[in-house]
KOLMI-871526 format. One record per atom (N, C-alpha, C): residue in one letter; x, y, z. Coordinates in steps of 0.2 Angstrom, whole numbers, plus 5000, padded with zeros to 4 digits. Atoms other than C-alpha are relative to their C-alpha. Example, Ala and Ser with C-alpha at 12.3 -4.5 7.8 and 13.67 -1.06 7.14 Angstrom:
% residues 2
a500449945000a506249785039a500450065000s499649944999s506849955036s499650055003
***
This chain:
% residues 532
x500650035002x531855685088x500149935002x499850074999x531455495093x500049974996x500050035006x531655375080x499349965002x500650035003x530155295073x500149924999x500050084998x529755095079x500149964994x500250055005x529854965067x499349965001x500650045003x528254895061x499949915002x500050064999x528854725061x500250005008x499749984993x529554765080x499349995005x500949994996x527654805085x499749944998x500350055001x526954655078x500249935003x499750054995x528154535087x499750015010x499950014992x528054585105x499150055001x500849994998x526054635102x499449955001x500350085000x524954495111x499450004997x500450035006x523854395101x499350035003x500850024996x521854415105x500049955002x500050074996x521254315116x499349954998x500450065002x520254165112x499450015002x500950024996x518254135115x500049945003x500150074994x517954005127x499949944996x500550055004x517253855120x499249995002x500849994997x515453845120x499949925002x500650075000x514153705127x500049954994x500050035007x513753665109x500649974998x499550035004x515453635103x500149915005x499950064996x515653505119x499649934999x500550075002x514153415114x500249964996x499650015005x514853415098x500449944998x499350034999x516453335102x499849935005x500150054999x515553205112x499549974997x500550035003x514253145100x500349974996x499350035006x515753115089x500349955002x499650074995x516753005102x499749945001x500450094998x515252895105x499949984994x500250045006x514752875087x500849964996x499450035000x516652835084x499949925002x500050074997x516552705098x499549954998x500550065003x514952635092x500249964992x499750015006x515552625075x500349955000x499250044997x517152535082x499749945000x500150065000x516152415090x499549974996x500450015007x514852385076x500649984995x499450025005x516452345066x500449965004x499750064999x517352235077x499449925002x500550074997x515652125082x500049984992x500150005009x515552125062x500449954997x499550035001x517152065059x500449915003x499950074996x517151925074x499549984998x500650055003x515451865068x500349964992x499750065008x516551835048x500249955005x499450044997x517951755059x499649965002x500350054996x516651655069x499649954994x500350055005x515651595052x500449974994x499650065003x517251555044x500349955002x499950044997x517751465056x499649935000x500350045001x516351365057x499749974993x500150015007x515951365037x500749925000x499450065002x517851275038x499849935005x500150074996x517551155052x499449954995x500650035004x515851105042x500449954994x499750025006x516951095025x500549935003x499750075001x518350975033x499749955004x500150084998x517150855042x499649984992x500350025006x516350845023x500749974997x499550055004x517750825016x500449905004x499750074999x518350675030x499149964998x500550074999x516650585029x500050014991x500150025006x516850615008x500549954999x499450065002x518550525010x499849925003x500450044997x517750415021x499649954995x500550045006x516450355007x500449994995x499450035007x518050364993x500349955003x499450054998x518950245003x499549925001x500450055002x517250135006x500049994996x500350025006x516750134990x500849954996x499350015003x518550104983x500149925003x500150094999x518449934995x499549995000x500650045005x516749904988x500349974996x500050025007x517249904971x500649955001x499550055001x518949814975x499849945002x500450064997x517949684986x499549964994x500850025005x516449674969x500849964995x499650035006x518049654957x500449915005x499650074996x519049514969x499749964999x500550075001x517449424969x499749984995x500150015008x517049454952x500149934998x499850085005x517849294946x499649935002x500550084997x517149174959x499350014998x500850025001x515449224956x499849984994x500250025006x515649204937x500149915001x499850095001x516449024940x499549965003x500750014995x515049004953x499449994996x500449965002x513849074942x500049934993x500050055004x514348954927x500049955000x500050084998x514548784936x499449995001x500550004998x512848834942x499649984992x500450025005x512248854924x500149954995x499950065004x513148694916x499849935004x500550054997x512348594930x499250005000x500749995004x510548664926x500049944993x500150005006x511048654910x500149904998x500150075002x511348454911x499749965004x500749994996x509948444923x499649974994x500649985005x508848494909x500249964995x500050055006x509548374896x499749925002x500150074999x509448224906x499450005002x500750014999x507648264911x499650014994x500150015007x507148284893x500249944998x499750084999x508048114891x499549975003x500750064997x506848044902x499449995001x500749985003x505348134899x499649974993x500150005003x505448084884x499549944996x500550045001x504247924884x499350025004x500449994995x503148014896x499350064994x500149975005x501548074888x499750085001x500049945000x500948244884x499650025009x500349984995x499848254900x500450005006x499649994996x500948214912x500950045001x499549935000x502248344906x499650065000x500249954996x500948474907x500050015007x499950014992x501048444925x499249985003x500750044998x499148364925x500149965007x500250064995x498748244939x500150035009x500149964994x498748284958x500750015003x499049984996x500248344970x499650025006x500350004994x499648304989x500450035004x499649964994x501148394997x500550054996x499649955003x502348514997x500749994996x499750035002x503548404992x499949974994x500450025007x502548364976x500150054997x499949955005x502548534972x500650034999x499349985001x504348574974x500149954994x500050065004x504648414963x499650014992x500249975008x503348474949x500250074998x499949925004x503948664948x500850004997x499250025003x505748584947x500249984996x500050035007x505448494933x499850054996x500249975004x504648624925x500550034999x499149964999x506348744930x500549974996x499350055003x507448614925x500050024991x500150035007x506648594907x500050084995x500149945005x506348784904x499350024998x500650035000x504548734903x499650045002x500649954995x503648914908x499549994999x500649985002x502048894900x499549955005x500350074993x501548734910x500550045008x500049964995x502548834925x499450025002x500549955000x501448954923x499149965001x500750044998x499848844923x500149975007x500050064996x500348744935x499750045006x500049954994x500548904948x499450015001x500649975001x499148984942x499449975004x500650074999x497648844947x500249975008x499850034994x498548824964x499950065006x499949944996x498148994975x499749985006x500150054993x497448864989x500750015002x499350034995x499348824992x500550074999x499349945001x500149004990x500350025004x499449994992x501048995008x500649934996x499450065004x501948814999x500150024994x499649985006x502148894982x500750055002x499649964999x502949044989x500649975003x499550024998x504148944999x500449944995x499950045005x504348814985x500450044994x499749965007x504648934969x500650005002x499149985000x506249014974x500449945002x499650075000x507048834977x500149964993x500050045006x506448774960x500150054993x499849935006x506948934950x500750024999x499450014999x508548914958x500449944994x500050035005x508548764944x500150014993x499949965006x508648864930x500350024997x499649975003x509548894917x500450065000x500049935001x509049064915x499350025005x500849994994x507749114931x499950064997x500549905002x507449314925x499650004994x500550005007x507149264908x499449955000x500650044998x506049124914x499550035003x500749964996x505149224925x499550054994x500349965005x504949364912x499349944995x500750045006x504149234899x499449955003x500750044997x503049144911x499550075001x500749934999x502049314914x499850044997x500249955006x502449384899x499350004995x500649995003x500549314895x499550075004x500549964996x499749444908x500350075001x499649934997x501349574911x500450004995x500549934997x501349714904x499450004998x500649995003x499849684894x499749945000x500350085000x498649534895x499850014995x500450035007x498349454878x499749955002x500450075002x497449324884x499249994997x500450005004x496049284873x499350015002x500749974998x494149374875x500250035008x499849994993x494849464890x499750065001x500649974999x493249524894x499750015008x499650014991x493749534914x499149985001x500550044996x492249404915x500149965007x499850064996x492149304930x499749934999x500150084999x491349154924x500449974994x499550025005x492649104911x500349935005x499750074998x493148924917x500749984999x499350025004x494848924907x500349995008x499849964994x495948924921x500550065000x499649934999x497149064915x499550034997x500849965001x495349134913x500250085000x500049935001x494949314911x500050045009x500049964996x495049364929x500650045003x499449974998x496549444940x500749945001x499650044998x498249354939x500650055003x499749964997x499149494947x500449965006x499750074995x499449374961x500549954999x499850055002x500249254952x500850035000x499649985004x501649384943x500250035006x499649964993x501949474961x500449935002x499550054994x502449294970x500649984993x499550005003x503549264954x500550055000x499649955001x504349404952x500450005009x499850004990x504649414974x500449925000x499350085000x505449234972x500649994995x499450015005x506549254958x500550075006x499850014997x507249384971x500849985004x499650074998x508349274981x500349964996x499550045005x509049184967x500250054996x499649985003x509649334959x500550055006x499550004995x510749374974x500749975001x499250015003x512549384972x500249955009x499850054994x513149244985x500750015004x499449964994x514449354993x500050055001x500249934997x513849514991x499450025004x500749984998x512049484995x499650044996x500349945001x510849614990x500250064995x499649945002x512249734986x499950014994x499949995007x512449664969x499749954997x500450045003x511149564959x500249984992x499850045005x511549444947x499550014992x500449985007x510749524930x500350044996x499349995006x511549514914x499750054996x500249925003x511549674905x499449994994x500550035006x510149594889x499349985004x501049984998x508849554903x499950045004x500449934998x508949714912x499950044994x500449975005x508749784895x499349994998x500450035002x507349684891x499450025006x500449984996x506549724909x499950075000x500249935002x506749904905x499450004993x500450005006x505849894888x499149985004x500750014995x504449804900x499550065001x500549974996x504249924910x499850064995x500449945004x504150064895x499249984997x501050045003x502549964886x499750005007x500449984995x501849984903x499950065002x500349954999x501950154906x499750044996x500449975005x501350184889x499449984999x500850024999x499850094890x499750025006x500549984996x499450164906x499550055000x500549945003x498350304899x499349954998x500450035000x497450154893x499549955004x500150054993x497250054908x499150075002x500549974998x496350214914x500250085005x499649964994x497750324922x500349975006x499750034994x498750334938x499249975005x500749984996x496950364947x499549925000x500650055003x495950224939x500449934998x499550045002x497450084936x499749965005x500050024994x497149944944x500549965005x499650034996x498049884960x500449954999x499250055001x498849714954x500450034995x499349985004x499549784940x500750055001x499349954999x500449944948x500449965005x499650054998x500949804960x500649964999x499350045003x501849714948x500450034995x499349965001x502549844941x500350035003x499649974995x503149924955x500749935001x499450054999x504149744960x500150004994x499650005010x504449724940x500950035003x499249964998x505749884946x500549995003x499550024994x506249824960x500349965001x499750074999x506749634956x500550044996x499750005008x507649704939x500650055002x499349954999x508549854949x499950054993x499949945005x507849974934x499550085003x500449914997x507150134945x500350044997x499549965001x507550274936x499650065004x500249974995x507550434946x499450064995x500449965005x506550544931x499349975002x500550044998x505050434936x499849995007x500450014993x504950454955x499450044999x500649975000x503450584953x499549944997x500750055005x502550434942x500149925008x500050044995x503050314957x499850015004x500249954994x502550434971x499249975001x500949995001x500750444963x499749924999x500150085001x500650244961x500149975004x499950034991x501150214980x499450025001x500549964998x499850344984x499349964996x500650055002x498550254974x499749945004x500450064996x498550094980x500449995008x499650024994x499450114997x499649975004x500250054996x498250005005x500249934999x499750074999x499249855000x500649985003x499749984995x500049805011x500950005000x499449995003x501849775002x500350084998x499749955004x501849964997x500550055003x499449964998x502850045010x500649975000x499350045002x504249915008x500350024993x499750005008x504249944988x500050085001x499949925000x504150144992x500750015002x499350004999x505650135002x500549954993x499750025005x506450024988x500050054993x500049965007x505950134973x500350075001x499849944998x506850274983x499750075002x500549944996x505550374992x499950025003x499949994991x506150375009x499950085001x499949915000x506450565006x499450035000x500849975001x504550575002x499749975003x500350034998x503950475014x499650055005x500349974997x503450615024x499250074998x500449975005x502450705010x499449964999x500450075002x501450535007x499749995005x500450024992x500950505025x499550085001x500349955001x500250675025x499249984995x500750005007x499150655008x499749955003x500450054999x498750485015x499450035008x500549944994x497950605030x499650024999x500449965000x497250705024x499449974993x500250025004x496350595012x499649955003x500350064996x495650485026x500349945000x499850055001x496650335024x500649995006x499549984994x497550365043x500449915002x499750065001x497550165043x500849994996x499450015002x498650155030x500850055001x499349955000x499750315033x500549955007x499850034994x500150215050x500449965000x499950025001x500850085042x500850034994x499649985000x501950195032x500450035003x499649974992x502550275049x500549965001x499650084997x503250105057x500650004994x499350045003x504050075041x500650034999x499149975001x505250225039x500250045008x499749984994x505250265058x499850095003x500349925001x504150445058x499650005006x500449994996x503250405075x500150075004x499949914997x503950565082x499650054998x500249935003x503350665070x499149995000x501050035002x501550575066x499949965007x500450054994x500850485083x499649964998x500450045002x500050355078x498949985002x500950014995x498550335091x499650065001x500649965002x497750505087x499849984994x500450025010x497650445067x499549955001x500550044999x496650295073x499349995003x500549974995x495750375085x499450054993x500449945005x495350515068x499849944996x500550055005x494950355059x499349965001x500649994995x493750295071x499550034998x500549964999x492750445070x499950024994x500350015007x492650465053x499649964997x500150065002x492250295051x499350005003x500949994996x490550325063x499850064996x500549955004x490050495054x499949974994x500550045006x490050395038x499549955003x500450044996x489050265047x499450045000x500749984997x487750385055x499950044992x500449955005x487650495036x499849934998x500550075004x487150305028x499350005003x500750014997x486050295041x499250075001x500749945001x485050455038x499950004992x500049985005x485350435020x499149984999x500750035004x483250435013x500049944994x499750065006x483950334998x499949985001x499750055001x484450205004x499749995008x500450024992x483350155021x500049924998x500250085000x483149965015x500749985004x499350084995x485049895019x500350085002x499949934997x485450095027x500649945007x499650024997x485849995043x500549935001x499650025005x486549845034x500750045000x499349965001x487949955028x500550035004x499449954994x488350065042x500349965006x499650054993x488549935055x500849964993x499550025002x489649845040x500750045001x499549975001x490749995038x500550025008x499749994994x490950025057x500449935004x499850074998x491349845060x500750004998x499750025005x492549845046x500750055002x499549964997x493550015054x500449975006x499850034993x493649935070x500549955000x499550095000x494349765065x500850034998x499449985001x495849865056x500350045004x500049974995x496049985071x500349955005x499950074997x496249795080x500550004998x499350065004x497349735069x500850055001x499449964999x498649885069x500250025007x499950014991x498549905089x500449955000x499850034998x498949735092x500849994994x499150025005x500449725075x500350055004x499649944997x501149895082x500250015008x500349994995x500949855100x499950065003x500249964997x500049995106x499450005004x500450044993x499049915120x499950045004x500049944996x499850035131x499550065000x500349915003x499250205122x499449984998x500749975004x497650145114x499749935001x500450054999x496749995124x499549974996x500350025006x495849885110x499349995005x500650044999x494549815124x499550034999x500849965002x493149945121x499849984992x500150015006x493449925104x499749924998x500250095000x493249715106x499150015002x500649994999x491749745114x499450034995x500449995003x490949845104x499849964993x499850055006x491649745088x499449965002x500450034998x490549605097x499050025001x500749974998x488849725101x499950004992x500449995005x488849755082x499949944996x500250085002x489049575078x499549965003x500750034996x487549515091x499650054996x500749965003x486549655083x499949984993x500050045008x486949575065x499549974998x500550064999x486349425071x499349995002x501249984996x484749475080x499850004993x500549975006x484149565062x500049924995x500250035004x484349415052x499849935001x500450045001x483349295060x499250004997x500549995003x481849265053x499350035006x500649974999x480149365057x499449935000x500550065002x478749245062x499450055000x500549974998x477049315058x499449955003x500750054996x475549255070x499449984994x500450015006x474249175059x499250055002x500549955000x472549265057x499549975005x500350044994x471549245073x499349995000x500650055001x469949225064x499749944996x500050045002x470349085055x499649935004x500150054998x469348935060x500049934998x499550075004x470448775053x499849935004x499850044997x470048685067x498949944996x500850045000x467748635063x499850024993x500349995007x467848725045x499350055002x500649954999x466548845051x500050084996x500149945001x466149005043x500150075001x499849954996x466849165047x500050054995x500149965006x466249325040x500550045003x499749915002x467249485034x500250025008x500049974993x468249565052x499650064999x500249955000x467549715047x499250034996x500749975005x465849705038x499450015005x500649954995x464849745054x500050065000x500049935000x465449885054x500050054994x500149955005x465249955036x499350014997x500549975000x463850045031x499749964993x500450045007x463649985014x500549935000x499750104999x464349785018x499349984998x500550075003x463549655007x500449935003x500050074997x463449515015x499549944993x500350055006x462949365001x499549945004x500450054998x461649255005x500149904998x499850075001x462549104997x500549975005x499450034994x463348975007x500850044997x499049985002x465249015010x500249944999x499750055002x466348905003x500349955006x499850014994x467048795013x500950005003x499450004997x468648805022x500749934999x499650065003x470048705016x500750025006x499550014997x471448645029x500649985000x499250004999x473248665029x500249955000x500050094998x473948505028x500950035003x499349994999x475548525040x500750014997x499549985004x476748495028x500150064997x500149955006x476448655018x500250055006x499749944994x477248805027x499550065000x500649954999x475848965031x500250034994x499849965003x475649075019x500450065003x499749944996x476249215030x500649985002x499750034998x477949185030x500650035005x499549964996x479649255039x500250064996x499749945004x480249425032x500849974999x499550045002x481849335023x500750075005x499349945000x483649445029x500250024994x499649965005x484449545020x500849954998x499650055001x485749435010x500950055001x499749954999x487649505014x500450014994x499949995006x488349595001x500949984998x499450045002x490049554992x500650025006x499549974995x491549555004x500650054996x499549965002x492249704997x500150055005x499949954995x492349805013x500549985005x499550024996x493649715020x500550055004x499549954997x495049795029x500749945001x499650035000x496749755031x500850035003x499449994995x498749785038x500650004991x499350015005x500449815029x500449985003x499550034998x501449745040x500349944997x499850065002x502649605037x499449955004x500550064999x501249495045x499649994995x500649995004x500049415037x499350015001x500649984998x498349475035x499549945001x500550054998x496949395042x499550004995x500650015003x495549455030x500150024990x499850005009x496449415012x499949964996x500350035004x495849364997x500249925000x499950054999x496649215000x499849945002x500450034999x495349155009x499449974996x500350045002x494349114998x500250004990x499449995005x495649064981x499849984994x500450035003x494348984972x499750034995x500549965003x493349134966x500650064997x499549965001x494249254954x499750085004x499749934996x494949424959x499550054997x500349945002x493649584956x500250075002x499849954994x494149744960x499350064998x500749945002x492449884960x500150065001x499949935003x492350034954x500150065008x499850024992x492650124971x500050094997x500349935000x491650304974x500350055003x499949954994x492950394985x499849995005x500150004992x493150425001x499550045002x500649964999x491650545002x499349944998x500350045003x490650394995x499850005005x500350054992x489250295008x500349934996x499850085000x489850124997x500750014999x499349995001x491750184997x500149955008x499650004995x492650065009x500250045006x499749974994x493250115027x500649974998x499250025002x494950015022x500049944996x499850035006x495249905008x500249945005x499750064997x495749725012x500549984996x499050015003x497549665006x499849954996x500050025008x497649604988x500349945003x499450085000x499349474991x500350025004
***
């Protein structure tokens, strides 16, 4: 018999089945994988080079901050080491100044002291400029604000030689901040002066009208005299007790201004003088830009306001400001805030003047359709077009923009509505009555009683006719002109120049400011004319 296999014998040397092919589907499979792989990949390395690339540049970013912070530590550090080095002279400076005031001021009391009271109020006349340096610097010397302060006051004829005069004779001063302060502290922050019934016919002379004028050119000339003499600007000479005291100021002012009438209804000289108040004193604080924002925007038509806005730290808003001043019609003034912080790129100037223009004629033409108002209609409208043009002038020729925005049409026209002025307010002659018979005294009936049906004609003599004696003007006289109304339609510039059409011209009559309808108004100004 044979012998029976091994089991495990058979299963060694028995070949395996054989495999299935690979299908289609598995291939796709396997290549759907590989690409999602590679996509994957690179989806992961762009990923990872985009960090590397944004901390790369995060860091570049971080150390020019960090050079340009060491940069400012290392100025600042020779700031303060330059403020402290100088510290001493300026005190020494600073002292010899106020022991030479100070024996100034004794030895002109010394010699004033036969002199009688009127001629230390500073009564009598001062024919130059050199008078009024001479009497403000006695006043200075002696400490003497309240005669100061008259003396200014009663002189706004000469406030081209005050302005240059003040800050030379404040420079005299014992104490110029605190003198300044108590010379205005009758009007700023709150005017007590007595019946202050914002009459204008008050004769006093620190009468009841606006002295806002007064307390700007003081406050702008002290200035310069508290200018540290080797820093400049940098660092103002104000001792810690009057910038508190100037602080306190300005609080009594922002608390009475709900009184006044609000931001809205405040009026202009005083946010004026308290905007430079800030500014001389160096007490801006930053929790109060929002309240200084809205007090630029109010009175931005004088012409000092983009200077004090960049000073009160607004530069950052000045782009927000120029807008509202846009879109609120006041493209004048926005213009003026452009030039000053350098925004012409962003705002063009010569569309805004162009949109002032044409607004400035639509209000014109709605006066002139107004039913109302037909009696001085054209009166008004020619004033308000007159009045856009001339500030349209004015800021052309300060900004020169000749090139882009040729003023001659605008002159011309300026001129047609000024011949047309003058045409309307000659007088009307009327013809006298052509049945009049003055010359033989003869009787002359009714023009119309022939022709009326029921005409009584009287059978008594007619009276006789009495003759005009030359002298006596006809009864029929000229239709009088229209008288022109108050010059509150002015217009006016902020630039450093000075304006042509400021109250200064006529210095004599106090300051009124009217109630003032909006820009939607027909008697609302085309541009305001500049305060100081």
């Amino acid at each position: 018999m044979g012998s029976i296999a091994d089991p495990g014998e058979l299963t060694q040397t028995q070949p395996p089945p054989p495999q299935p092919p690979p299908s289609f589907d598995d291939f796709q499979r396997q290549t759907s994988l590989m690409t999602s792989c590679t996509l994957l990949w690179k989806e992961l390395s762009d990923h990872f080079t985009s960090l590397e690339q944004n901390l790369e540049k995060k860091s570049a970013a971080l150390k020019a901050k960090l050079k340009t912070l060491d940069f400012q530590t290392n100025t600042s550090l020779d700031e303060l080491n330059r403020r402290e080095s100088t510290l001493s002279t300026v005190l020494s400076m600073a002292l010899e100044k106020v022991e030479k005031s100070k024996a100034g001021a004794i030895l002109s009391v010394a010699q004033q002291n036969g002199v009688s009271n009127g001629a230390e109020s500073g009564e009598g006349e001062v024919d130059d400029s050199l008078g009024v340096f001479l009497k403000l610097k006695t006043f200075c010397i002696r400490m003497d604000f309240k005669n100061f302060w008259g003396f200014v006051v009663v002189r706004k004829k000469e406030l081209e030689s005050l302005r240059q005069e003040i800050p030379k004779a404040l420079g005299e001063c014992v104490d110029p901040p605190k003198f300044v302060l108590e010379a205005i502290s009758e009007v700023f922050p709150v005017d007590t002066r007595k019946g202050n019934d914002n009459s204008a016919n008050n004769s006093n002379n620190n009468g009841n009208y606006d002295l806002g004028w007064a307390c700007v050119l003081l406050l702008e000339s002290l200035v310069p005299v508290l200018v540290d003499p080797m820093l400049g600007k940098k660092r103002m000479l104000v001792t810690p007790s009057i910038k508190e005291k100037a602080e306190e100021i300005a609080e009594i002012w922002k608390k009475s201004l709900e009184d006044r009438g609000g931001v809205e209804n405040v009026k202009t000289p005083d946010v004026h003088t308290f905007l430079q108040h800030l500014v001389t004193f160096g007490i801006v604080k930053e929790e109060d830009l929002g309240l200084y924002r809205k007090l630029v925007v109010a009175s931005a038509w004088r012409k000092q306001m983009p200077k004090l806005a960049v000073s009160l730290g607004l530069a950052d808003k000045m782009p927000d400001i120029i807008e509202e001043l846009i879109s609120r019609g006041q493209q004048v003034d926005a213009v003026h805030f452009i030039f000053e912080v350098d925004l012409v790129d962003e705002f063009p100037p010569v569309p805004l003047l162009k949109a002032f223009l044409k607004d400035a004629k639509k209000l014109a033409t709605s006066i002139l359709e107004d039913p109302n108002n037909t009696g001085r209609a054209a009166h008004m409208a020619a004033k308000k077009e007159q009045s856009a043009i001339r500030a349209v002038i004015k800021c052309i020729e300060e900004y020169k923009l000749e090139a882009e925005f040729p003023p001659e049409n605008l002159k011309k026209r300026l001129e047609q509505l000024e011949k047309t002025k003058t045409e309307k307010r000659k007088p009307v002659v009327v013809p006298a009555n052509k049945r009049t018979r003055a010359s033989n005294g003869e009787h002359v009936p009714p023009a119309k009683a022939g022709r009326l049906t029921n005409a009584y004609v009287s059978s008594f003599p007619a009276a006789p006719t009495f003759v005009r004696s030359p002298s006596h003007s006809p009864y029929h006289a000229g239709v009088p002109a229209y008288p022109s109304p108050p010059a509150i339609y002015g217009h006016g510039s902020r630039s450093p120049s000075p304006y042509v059409y400021s109250p200064e011209a006529y210095p004599g009559a106090p300051v009124t400011y009217p109630a003032y309808g909006g820009y939607g108004s027909p008697m609302a100004p085309a541009y305001q004319q500049p305060y100081y």
